[in-house]
N, C-alpha and C positions, 0 to 999 in steps of 0.2 A: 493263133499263136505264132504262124510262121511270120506275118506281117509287124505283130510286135518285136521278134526277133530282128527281123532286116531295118525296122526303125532303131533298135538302139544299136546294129552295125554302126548303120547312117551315123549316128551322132559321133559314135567313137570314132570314126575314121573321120568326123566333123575336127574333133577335138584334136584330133595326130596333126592331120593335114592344115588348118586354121592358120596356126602360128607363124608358118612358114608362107602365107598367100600375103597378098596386099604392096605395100611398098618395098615389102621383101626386109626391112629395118627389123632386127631383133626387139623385142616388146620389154625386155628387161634392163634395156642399156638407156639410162636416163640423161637426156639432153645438158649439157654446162650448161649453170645456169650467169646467165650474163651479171660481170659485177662489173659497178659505177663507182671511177674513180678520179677523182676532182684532186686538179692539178693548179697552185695557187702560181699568180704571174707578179703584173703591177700594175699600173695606174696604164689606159692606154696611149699608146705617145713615146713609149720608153722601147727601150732590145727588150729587157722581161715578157711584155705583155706579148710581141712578136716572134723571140725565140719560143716562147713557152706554147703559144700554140702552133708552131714549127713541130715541137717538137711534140705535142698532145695528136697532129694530126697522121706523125711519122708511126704513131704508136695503134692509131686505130686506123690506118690503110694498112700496116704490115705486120700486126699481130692481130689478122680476125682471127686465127684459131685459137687465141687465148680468150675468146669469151668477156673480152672485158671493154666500156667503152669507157672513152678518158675525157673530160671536159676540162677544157680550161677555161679558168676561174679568175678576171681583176680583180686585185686585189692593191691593196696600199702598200704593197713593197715585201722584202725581206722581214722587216720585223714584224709585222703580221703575219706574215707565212710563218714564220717559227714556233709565234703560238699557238696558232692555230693547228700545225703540225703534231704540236704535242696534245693538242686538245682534240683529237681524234675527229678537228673537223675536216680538215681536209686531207688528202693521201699523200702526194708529190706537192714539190715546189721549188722556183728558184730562190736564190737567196746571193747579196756578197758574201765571199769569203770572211772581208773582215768582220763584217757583220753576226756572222753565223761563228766565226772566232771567236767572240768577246761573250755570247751568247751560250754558247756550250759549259763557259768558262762560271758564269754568272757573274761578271767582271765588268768595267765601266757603264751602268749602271741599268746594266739587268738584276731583277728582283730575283734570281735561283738561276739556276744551271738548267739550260737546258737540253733535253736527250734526244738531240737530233743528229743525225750521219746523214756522210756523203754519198754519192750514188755516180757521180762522176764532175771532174772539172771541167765544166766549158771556158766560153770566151773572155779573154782578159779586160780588164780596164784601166787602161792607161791614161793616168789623169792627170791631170798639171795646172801652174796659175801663171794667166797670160795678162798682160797690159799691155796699157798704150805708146807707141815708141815717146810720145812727149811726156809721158807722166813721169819721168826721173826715176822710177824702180826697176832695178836691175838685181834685186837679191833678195831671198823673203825677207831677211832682215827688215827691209828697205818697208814691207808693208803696215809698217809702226806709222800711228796715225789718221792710218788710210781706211775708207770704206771696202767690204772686199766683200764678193758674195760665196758665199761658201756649202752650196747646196740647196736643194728643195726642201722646207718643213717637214720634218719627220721622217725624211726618207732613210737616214743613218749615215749621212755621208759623213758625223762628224768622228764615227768609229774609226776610220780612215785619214780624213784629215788633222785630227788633233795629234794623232801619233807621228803623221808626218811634220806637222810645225814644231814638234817634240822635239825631235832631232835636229833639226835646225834653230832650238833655243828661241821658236817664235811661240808666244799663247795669244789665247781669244783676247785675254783681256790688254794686248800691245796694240790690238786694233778694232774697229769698228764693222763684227761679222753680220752679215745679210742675208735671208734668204731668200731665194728665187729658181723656178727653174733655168735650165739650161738656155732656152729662148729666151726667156726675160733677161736672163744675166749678159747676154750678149749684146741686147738695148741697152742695160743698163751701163755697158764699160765704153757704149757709143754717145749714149747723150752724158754721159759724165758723172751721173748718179753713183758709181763705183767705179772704184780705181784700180781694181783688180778683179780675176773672178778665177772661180775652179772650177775645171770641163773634162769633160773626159769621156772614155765609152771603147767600143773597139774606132781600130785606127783603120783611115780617118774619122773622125768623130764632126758629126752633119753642125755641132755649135762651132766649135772651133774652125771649120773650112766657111763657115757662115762670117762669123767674125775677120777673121785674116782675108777675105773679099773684100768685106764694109771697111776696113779700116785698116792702119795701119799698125800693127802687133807687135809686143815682144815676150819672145816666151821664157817665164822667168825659171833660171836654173836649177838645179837641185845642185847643195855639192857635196863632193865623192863624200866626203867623210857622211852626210850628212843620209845621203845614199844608203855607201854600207851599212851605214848604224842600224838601218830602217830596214834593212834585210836581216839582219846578224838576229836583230831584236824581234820582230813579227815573220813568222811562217809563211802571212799572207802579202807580204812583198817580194817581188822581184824583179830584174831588171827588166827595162824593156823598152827599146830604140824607135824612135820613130826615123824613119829612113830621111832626107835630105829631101826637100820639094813636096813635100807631103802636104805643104802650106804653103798659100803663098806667102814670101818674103822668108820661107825658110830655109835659108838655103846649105844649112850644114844640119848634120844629123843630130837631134835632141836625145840626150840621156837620159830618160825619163824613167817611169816605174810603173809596173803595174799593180794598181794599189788595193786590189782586192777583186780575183776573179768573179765572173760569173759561176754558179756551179747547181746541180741538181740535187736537191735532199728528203729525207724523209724523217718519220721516227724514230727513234732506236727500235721501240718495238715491233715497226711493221715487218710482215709476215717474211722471213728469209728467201721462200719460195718464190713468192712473189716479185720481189724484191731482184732476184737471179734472171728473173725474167722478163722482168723491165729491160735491165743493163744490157740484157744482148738484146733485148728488141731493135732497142735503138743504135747501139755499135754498129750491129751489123744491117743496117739501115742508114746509115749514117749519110750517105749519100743522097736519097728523100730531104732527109732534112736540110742539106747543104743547098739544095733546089731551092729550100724555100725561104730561107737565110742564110747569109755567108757565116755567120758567128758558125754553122754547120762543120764547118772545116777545123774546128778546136774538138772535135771528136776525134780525134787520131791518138792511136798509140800510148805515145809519150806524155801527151797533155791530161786524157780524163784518169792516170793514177797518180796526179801528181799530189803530192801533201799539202793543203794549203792550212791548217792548223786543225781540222775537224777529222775525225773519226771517220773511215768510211764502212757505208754498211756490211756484214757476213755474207748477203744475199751479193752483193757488188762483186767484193773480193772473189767467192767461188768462179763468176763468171771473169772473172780478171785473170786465175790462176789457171782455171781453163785454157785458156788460149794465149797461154804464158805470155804477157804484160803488163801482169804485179811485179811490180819492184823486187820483192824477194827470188819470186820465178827466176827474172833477169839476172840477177847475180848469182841462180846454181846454177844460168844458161854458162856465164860468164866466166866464173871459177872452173867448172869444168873442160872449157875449152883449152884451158891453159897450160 
């Protein structure tokens, strides 16, 4: 009897003691379980496909404690990313501004509105149409006629472009549009296949310093009116300089436009949480990312709350207001100081 008493001591002081031996980890606290989330880019070749896992790799070195790993995904561009955004295939993505503009809107010829939000503005893209100093065009005007390449197949640069020859009274059907990439377009305004082309990307842009090497360039103007118009009228323009010598033969500064950021988006629906926790992963990382591309340096401040016509996420905002550089934050910093 005394022996079966001191075996079930044994057990029960088994049973006290147990929980607390071994790796010493609590037995009831269950591990996060890791979630997979695909981050749409572009075609590779482009800043998309390189910012985006820039900024996919900034996300899984300096948020392991959120449990989550992030893949970035090629993809055919912005306009794929948006549906796909909504069609809960994939989670993140880049996109243009003007693109994801006209898109939200269900406007120039998207089939519905689409419910995607911002998450922050990156890097701009300053675009413009350059020719040959012998080809006699000095004005869009002037490209009535002429063969002009105006973009890659499908990629949407014409959400961008047609609003800009808008303002300046030029349309598709005053000239003979092309398309091609960036490299190609730059053969092609050399061996004489087009007479013009559209380039662009952050500054300096690898076609355009490509081109202004091979040949002899002139970069055709925007003017003011034609400018303002294009600000006043789309959210997603705004100015934007390219400095003096930036190219060769250029030797005064171009007033150019940025004609539709880069920028980071998601669903409407995606999780708020989640979503709060992206935005500061990568702000406050931000320098990771600038390691691994310079576009990295458009994470600042000023730049990822700037409005380019889309909606940005609640999850976004919270962390923006946090660390007061929401736009609104600024103006009760502002009013009050006064």
């Amino acid at each position: 009897m005394r022996k079966f008493e001191g075996f079930i001591a044994l057990v029960l002081l088994g049973m006290i003691v147990g929980p607390g031996c071994g790796s010493g980890a609590p037995k009831d606290v269950p591990e996060m379980e890791t979630q997979f989330l695909s981050f749409g880019t572009a075609p590779p070749g482009g800043a998309f496909f390189v910012v985006g896992g820039a900024l996919s790799e900034a996300l899984n070195e300096s948020g392991s404690e959120e449990a989550w790993n992030v893949n970035s995904e090629a993809t055919s561009g912005s306009q794929e990313n948006i549906r796909r955004l909504t069609d809960g295939e994939i989670d993140l993505a880049l996109s243009n501004a003007a693109i994801t503009y006209f898109a939200v809107r269900g406007s120039e010829g998207w089939d519905r509105s689409y419910p995607v939000r911002s998450i922050m503005t990156l890097a701009p893209n300053v675009a413009l149409f350059i020719t040959t100093e012998q080809s006699g065009i000095r004005k869009l005007t002037d490209l009535a006629g002429h063969r002009v390449t105006v973009g890659p197949a499908g990629a949407g640069f014409d959400y961008f472009v047609k609003p800009l020859l808008d303002v300046h009274a030029v349309t598709y059907e005053s000239f003979t549009p092309l398309n091609a990439t960036q490299a190609d377009a730059v053969d092609m305004l050399a061996n004489g296949s087009a007479a013009a082309v559209f380039l662009g990307g952050a500054v300096p842009t690898a076609s355009i310093t490509q081109a202004s090497v091979s040949q002899d360039v002139y970069f055709i103007p925007f003017s003011d009116a034609g400018r303002k118009m294009a600000i006043e009228r789309y959210s997603f323009f705004r100015p934007a300089t390219i400095p003096a010598n930036t190219y060769r033969g250029q030797d005064e500064d171009f007033e150019g436009l940025d004609v539709g950021s880069m920028h980071l988006i998601t669903a409407a629906d995606q999780d708020e949480d989640l979503v709060y926790r992206i935005t500061k992963t990568i702000y406050e990382n931000r320098d990771s990312v600038t390691a691994k591309h310079p576009a990295g340096r458009a994470i600042n401040p000023k730049n990822v709350v700037r409005d380019t016509g889309t909606e940005f996420h609640p999850g976004a905002i919270r962390y923006y207001q946090e660390v007061g550089i929401w736009p609104d934050a600024l103006e009760e910093v502002d009013s009050s100081a006064q």
